[in-house]
C-alpha positions as a printed Julia matrix, in Angstrom:
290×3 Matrix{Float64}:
   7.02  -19.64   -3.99
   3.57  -19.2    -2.07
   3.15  -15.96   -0.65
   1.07  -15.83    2.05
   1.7   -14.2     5.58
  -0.92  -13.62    8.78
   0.46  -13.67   12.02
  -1.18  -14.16   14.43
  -2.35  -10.67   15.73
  -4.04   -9.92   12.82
  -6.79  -12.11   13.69
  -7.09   -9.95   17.06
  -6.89   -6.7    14.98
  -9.65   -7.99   12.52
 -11.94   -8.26   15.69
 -11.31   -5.53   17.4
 -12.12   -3.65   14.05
 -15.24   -5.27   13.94
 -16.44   -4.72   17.5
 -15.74   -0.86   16.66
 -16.82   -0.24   13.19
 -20.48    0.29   14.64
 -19.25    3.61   16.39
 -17.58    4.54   13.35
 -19.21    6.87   10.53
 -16.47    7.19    7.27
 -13.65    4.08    7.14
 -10.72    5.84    5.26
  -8.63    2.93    3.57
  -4.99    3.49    2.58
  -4.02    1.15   -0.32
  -0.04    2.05   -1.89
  -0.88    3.59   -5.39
   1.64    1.57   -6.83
  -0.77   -1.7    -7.04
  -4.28   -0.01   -5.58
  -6.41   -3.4    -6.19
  -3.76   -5.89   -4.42
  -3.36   -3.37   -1.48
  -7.55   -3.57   -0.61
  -7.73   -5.86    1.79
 -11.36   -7.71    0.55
 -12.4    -8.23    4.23
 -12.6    -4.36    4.49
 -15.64   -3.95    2.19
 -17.41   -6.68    4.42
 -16.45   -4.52    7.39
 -17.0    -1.2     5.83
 -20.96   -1.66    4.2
 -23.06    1.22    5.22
 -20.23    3.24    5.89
 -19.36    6.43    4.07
 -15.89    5.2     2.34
 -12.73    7.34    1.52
  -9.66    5.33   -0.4
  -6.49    7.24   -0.35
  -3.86    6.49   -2.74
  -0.95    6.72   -1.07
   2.49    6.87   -2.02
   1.82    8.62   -5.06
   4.92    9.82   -5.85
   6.82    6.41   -6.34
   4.07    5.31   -8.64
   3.18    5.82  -12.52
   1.05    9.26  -12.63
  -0.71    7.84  -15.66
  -1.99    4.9   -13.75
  -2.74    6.41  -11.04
  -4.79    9.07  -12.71
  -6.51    5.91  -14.15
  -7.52    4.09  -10.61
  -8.37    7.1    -9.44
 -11.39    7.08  -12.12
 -11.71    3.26  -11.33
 -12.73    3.94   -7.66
 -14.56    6.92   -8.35
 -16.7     5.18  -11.0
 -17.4     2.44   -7.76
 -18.35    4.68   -6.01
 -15.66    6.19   -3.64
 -14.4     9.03   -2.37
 -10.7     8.98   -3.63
  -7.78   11.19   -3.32
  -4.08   10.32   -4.28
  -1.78   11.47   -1.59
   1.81   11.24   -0.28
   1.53   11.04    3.3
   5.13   11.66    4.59
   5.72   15.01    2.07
   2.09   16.38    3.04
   0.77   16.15   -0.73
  -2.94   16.37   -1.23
  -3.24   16.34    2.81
  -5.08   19.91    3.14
  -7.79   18.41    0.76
  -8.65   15.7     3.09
 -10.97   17.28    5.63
 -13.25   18.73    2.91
 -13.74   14.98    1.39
 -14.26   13.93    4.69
 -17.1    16.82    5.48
 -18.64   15.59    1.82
 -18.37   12.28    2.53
 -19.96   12.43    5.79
 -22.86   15.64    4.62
 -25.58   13.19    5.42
 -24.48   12.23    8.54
 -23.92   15.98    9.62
 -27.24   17.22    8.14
 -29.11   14.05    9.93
 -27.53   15.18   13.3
 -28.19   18.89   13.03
 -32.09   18.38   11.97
 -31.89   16.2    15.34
 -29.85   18.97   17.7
 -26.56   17.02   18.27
 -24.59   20.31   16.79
 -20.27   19.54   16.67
 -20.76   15.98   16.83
 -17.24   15.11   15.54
 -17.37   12.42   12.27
 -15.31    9.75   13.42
 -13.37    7.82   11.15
 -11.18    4.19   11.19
  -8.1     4.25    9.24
  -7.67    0.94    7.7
  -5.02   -0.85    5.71
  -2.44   -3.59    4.58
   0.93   -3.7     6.4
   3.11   -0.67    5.38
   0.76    1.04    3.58
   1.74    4.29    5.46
  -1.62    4.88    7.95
   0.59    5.92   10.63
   2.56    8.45    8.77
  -0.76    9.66    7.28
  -2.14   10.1    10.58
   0.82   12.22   11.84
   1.08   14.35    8.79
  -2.96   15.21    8.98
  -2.76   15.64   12.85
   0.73   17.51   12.42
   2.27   16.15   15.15
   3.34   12.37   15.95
   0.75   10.22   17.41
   1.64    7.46   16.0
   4.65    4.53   15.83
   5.85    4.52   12.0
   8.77    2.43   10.0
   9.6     1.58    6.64
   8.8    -2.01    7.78
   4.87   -4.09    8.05
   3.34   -4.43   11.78
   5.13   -1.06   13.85
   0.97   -0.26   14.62
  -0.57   -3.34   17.11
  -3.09   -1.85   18.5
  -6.68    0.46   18.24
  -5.79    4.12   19.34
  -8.1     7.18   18.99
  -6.72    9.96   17.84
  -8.42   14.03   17.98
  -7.72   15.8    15.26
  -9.9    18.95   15.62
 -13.21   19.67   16.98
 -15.19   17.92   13.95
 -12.84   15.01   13.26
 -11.64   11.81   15.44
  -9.46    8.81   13.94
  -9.51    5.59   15.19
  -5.71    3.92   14.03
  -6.25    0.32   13.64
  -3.31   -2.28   12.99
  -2.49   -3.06    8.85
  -4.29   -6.91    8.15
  -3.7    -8.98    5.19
  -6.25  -11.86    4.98
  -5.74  -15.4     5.28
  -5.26  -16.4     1.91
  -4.57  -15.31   -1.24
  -6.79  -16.78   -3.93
  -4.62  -15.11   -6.53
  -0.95  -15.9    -5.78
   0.31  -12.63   -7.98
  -1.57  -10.77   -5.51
   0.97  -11.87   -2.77
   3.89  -11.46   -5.01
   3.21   -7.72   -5.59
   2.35   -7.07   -1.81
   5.69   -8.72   -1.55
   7.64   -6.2    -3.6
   6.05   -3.34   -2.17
   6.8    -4.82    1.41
   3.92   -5.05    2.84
   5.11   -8.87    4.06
   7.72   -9.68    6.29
  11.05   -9.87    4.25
  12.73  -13.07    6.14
   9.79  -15.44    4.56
  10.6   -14.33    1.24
  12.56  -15.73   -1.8
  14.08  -12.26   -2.81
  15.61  -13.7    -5.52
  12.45  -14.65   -7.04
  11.01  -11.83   -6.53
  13.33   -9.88   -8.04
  13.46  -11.88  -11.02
   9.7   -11.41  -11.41
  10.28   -7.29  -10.87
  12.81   -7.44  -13.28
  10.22   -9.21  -15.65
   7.49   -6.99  -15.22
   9.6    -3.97  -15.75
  11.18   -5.26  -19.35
   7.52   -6.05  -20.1
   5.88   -2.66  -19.02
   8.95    0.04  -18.71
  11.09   -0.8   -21.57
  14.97    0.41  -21.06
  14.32    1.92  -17.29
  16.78   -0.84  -15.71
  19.01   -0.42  -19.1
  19.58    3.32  -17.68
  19.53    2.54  -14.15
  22.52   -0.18  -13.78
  24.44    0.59  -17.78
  23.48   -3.26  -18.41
  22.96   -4.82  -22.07
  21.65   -7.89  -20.91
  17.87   -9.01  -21.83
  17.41  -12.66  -20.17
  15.93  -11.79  -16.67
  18.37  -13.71  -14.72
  20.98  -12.68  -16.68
  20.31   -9.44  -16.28
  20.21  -10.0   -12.15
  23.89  -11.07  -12.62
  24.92   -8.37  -14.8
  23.62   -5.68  -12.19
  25.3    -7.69   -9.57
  28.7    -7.28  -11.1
  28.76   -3.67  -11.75
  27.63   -3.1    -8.55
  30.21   -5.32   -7.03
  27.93   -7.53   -4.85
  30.25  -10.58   -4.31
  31.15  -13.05   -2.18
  34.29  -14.27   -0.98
  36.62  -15.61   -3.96
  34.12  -12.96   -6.55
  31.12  -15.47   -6.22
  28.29  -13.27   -7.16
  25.94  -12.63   -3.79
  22.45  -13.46   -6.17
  20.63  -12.26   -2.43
  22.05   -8.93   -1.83
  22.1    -8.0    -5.58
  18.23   -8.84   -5.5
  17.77   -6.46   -2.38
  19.39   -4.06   -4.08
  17.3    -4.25   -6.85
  14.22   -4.25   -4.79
  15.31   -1.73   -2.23
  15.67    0.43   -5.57
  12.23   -0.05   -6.51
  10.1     0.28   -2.86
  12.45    3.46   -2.61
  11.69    5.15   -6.23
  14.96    5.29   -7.31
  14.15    2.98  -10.57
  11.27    5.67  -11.25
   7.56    6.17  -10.92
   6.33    2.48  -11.28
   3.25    0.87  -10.93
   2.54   -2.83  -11.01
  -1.4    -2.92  -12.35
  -3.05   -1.41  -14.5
  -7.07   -1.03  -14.25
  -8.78   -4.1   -16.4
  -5.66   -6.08  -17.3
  -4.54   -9.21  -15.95
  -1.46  -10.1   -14.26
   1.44  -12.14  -14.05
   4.02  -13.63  -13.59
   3.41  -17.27  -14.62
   6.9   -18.41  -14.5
   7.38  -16.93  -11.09
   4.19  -17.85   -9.31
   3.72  -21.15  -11.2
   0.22  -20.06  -12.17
């Protein structure tokens, strides 16, 4: 399958970013921890040079704490700010504001040596679809400014958001770009949902989880679903059966046993998982046909 999606709007969104990043002084990027380099969208460097940058790895708590200990050094060593974070628990939020005040010393010392004294640093929060800005923006301002859901585009529009006297956020709608070079870029985005769901082949894609994880997390679906299977499809079917996903006459339902196995993973209830690793390459060649 080709994985691509970009409505419409996002073109709009991708403007209005650009009209506003000039007013802007630190861009603080949200990519989901669970694949850091396919959730940066590439435009956003474009959009963010000169800018002080903060990437927060969100989500950290459905993802491998190995790995994510390991992009964590991977952005630092390029030069980032980082911080891994769960937005909707509050993890790692209180250390925010001092990363931003670091991130942003220059910009506070060049306004004090000038006189402008509580200039707040203001700061666009940028992302894929379903990333989680809007749930990281209400659990730093502690209160809800923001739409969320579990599902990509809730956020359409710019809004600017106080947060205290030294700190304003401009929200900004989650953009993918118009095409994937890489198609396993699209099929991860895919399984973490950052696409709409109704364009997808979830069977396919949950043959491709299934064959990452047997690759990468040896016996974790063995324990989850009490399945002896090893063949990927086979395996599908055996986890449809014990979970009794049928169809009239006991034809196995292949596409709500593959949502099920998906919902599983984007939820964390297969485990802390991560789909990339820093410096290897990925996958899935008999999925994506590359």
């Amino acid at each position: 399958m080709n994985y691509q999606w970009y409505p419409g709007h996002m073109t709009k969104a991708k403007r209005m970013m650009q009209e506003n990043i000039r007013l802007i002084d630190l861009v603080i990027e949200l990519v989901d921890a669970r694949v850091p380099l396919s959730s940066r969208n590439p435009d956003i460097d474009e959009l963010g040079k000169g800018k002080s940058r903060l990437i927060l790895l969100n989500k950290a708590d459905l993802a491998d704490e190995k790995q994510t200990k390991a992009w964590f050094s991977y952005f630092k060593e390029k030069g980032f700010f980082v911080l891994a974070i769960n937005a909707r628990t509050k993890e790692n939020m209180k250390a925010i504001q001092n990363i931003v005040t670091e991130a942003c010393r220059e910009k506070i010392e060049r306004d004090r040596k000038r006189g402008i004294l509580n200039r707040p640093v203001r700061a666009m929060v940028v992302g894929i679809p379903n990333v989680g800005k809007s749930t990281f923006i209400n659990s730093f301002a502690g209160k809800a400014c923001t739409k969320t859901g579990n599902k990509p585009g809730v956020t359409k529009g710019k809004q600017w958001i106080r947060l205290n006297k030294g700190l304003e956020l401009l929200d900004t709608p989650g953009i993918l770009w118009p095409k994937f070079e890489d198609q396993k870029v699209g099929l991860k985005l895919a399984m973490i949902g950052s696409m709409n769901d109704e364009i997808l082949n979830t069977e396919e894609l949950a043959i491709s989880l299934i064959t990452y994880l047997q690759e990468h997390y040896q016996g974790l679906l063995e324990k989850r679903y009490q399945i002896n299977s090893e063949e990927p499809v086979k395996i599908l079917e055996e986890i449809g059966e014990k979970r009794k996903c049928f169809l009239k006459g006991e034809q196995l339902d292949y596409r709500k046993t593959s949502n099920l196995i998906i919902d599983d993973f984007r939820s964390g209830r297969l485990g802390k998982i991560t789909l990339e690793i820093p410096g290897e390459k990925y996958y899935d060649e008999a999925v994506s046909g590359n």
